[in-house]
C-alpha positions in Angstrom: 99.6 152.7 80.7 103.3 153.0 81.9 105.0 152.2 84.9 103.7 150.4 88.2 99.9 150.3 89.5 99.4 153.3 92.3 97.2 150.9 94.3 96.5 147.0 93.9 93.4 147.4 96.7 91.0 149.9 97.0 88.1 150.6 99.5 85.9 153.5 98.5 83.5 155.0 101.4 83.2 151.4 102.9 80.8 151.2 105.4 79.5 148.4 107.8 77.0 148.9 109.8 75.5 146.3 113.0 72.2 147.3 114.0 72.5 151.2 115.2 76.1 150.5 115.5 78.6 151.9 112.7 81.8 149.4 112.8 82.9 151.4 109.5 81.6 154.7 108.4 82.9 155.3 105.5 86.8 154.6 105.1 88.4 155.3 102.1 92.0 154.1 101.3 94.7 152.3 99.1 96.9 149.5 99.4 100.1 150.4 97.4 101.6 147.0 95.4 104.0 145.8 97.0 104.4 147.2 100.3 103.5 147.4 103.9 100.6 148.9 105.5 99.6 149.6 109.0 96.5 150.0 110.3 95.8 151.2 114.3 93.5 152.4 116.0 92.2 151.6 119.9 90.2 148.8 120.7 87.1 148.9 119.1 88.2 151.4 116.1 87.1 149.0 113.3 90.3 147.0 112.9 89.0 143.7 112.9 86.2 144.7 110.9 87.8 146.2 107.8 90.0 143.0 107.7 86.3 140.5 107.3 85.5 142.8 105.1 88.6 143.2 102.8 88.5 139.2 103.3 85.5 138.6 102.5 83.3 137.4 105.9 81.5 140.9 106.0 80.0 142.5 102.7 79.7 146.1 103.3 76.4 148.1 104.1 77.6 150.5 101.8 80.9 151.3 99.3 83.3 149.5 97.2 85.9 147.3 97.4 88.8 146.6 94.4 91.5 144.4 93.9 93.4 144.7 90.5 94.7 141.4 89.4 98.2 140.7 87.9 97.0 142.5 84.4 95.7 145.1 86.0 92.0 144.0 85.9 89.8 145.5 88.5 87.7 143.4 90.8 84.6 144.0 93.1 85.5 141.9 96.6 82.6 143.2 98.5 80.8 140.6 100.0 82.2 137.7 97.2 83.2 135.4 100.3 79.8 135.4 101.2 78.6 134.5 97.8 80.9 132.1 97.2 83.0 131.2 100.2 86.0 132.4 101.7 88.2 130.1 99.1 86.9 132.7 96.5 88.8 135.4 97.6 92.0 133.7 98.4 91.7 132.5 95.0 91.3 135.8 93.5 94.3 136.8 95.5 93.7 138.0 98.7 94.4 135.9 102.3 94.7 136.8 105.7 95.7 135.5 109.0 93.8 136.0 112.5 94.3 137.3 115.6 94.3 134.2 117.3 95.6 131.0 116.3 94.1 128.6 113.5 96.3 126.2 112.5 95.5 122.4 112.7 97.2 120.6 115.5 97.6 117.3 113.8 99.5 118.6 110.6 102.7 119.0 110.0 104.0 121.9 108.2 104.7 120.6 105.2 100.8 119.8 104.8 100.0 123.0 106.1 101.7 124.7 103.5 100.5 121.7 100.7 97.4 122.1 101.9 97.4 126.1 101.2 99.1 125.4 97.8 96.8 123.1 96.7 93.7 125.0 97.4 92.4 123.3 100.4 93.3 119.2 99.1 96.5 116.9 100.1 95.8 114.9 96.8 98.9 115.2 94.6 101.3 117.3 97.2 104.1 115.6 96.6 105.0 117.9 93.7 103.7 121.1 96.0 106.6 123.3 96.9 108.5 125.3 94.9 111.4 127.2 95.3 109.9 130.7 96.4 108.2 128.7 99.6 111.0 127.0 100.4 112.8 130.3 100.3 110.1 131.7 102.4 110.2 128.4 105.2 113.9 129.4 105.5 113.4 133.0 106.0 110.8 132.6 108.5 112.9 129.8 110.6 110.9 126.6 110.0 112.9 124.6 107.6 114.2 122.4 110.5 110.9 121.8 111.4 109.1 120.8 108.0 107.7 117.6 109.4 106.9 118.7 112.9 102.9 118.6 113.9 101.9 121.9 114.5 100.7 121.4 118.1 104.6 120.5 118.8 106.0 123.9 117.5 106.3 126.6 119.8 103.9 129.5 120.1 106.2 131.7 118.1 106.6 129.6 115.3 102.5 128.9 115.2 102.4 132.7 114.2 104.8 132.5 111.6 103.2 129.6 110.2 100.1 131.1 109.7 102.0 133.7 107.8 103.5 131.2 105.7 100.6 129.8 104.6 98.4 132.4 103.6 101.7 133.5 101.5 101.6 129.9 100.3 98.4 130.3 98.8 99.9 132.4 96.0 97.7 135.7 97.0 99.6 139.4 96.2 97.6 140.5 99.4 98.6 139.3 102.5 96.2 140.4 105.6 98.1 139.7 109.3 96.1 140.4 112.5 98.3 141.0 115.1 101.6 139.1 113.7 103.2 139.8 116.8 100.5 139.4 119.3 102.2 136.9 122.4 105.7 137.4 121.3 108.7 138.5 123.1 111.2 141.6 121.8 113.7 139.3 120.4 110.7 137.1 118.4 108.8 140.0 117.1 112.3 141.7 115.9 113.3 138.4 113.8 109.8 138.4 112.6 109.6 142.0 111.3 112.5 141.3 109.4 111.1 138.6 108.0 107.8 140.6 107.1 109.7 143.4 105.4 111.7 140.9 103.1 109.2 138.7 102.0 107.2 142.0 100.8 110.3 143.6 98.7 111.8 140.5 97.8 108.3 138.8 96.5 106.0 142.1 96.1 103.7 141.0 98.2 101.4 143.5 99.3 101.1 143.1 103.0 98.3 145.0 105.3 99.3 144.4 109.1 96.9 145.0 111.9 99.1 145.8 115.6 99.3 147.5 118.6 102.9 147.4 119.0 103.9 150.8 117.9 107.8 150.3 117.6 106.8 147.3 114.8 104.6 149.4 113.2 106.8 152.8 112.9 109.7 150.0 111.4 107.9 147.7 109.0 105.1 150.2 107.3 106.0 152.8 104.8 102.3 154.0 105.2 99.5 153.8 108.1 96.2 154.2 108.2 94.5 155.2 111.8 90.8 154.4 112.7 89.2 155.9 115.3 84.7 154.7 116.2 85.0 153.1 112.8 86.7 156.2 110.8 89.7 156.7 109.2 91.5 160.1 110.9 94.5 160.0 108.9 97.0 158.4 106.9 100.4 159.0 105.6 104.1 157.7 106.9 105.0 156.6 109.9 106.8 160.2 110.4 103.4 162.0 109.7 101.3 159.5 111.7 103.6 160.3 114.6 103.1 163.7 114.4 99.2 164.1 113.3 97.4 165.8 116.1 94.4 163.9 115.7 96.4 160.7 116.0 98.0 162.0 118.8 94.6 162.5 120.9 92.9 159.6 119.8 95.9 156.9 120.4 99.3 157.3 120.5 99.0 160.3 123.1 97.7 157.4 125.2 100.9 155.2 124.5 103.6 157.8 125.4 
């Protein structure tokens, strides 16, 4: 086998189903290596849901879930947090961030990030950082504030922080729920940037769950649209903007 993986995550016909309620009927996609992916929809289109799935808090009702590891290994994730815990899957490669804030108001930084590095332990974090986080705190704004608590930062730089640390974990998938969620133009233009480098300059792969449409359409080379739990289309941001079905379902309601 020659050349680079076509997809480092794949869901096949996923479904999740509450009760008589279908949160996912059966979605089918890729997550290319390396790159950013969007995934939209209106409220209650399954967004949140295919993220505790590919996470590992939900195990599907029905499909598959793959990750292939660095040699190109493939992986069953459905359902493994549940089997054995939410570190599992981070482990394995694979961390996320929420939609609203979880960061512990008494640590600093620095022990956030230790903390994440060292799999969920302070013991021994002295010799924690390395030179790709530390390249990463600087790119994301928070190497003056290293030793700050986390209850001290401002709102903005909570957000990043998460980000930093699920990318601190060492996972190749990255999972943000509405990065930009609370921020102002000028904060959510800095941390775009910021996205977009730390995916082609590390090769993270990085899935991005948002409703702001003009971050979306910059950041993501490819986006996937849910609509009552299905997937209606995907393709690039040009196509997505176009599709008609897309256009009826949500963005038509944006414009």
């Amino acid at each position: 086998m020659t050349g680079s993986p076509a997809w480092i995550l794949s869901l096949e016909n996923v479904s999740v189903q509450f009760g008589g309620l279908k949160a996912l009927d059966s979605v089918t996609f890729q997550i290319a290596p390396g790159a950013v992916t969007g995934v939209i929809g209106p409220n209650g289109a399954g967004k949140t849901t295919l993220f505790n799935v590919l996470s590992g808090i939900y195990a599907p009702t029905e499909g598959r879930i793959l990750l292939r590891d660095a040699k190109g290994v493939e992986r069953p994730l459905e359902g493994l947090g549940i089997r054995l815990g939410l570190p599992e899957v981070t482990r394995l490669g694979v961390a996320r961030t929420f939609q609203n804030l979880r960061v512990f108001p008494e640590l600093t930084v620095r022990e956030h990030l230790r903390v994440a590095k060292l799999g969920g332990s302070l013991d021994g974090a002295a010799a924690a950082m390395d030179s790709d986080l530390d390249w990463a705190v600087s790119l994301f704004g928070l190497a003056e504030s290293m030793d700050v608590q986390a209850k001290a930062l401002p709102y903005g730089h909570q957000k990043k922080l998460e980000i930093l640390r699920a990318f601190a974990t060492g996972a190749r998938v990255l999972l943000l729920d509405e990065p930009a969620a609370g921020l102002n133009p000028a904060e959510t233009h800095e941390l775009t940037r910021a996205i977009a480098e730390l995916s082609s300059r590390k090769g993270i792969s990085i899935v991005v769950i948002e409703h702001d449409m003009k971050l979306v359409m910059k950041l993501c080379s490819s986006i996937c649209v849910l609509d009552f739990g299905r997937k209606i289309a995907q393709g690039t941001p040009v196509e997505i903007q176009k599709h008609p079905d897309v256009l009826r379902a949500y963005l038509g309601d944006l414009a």
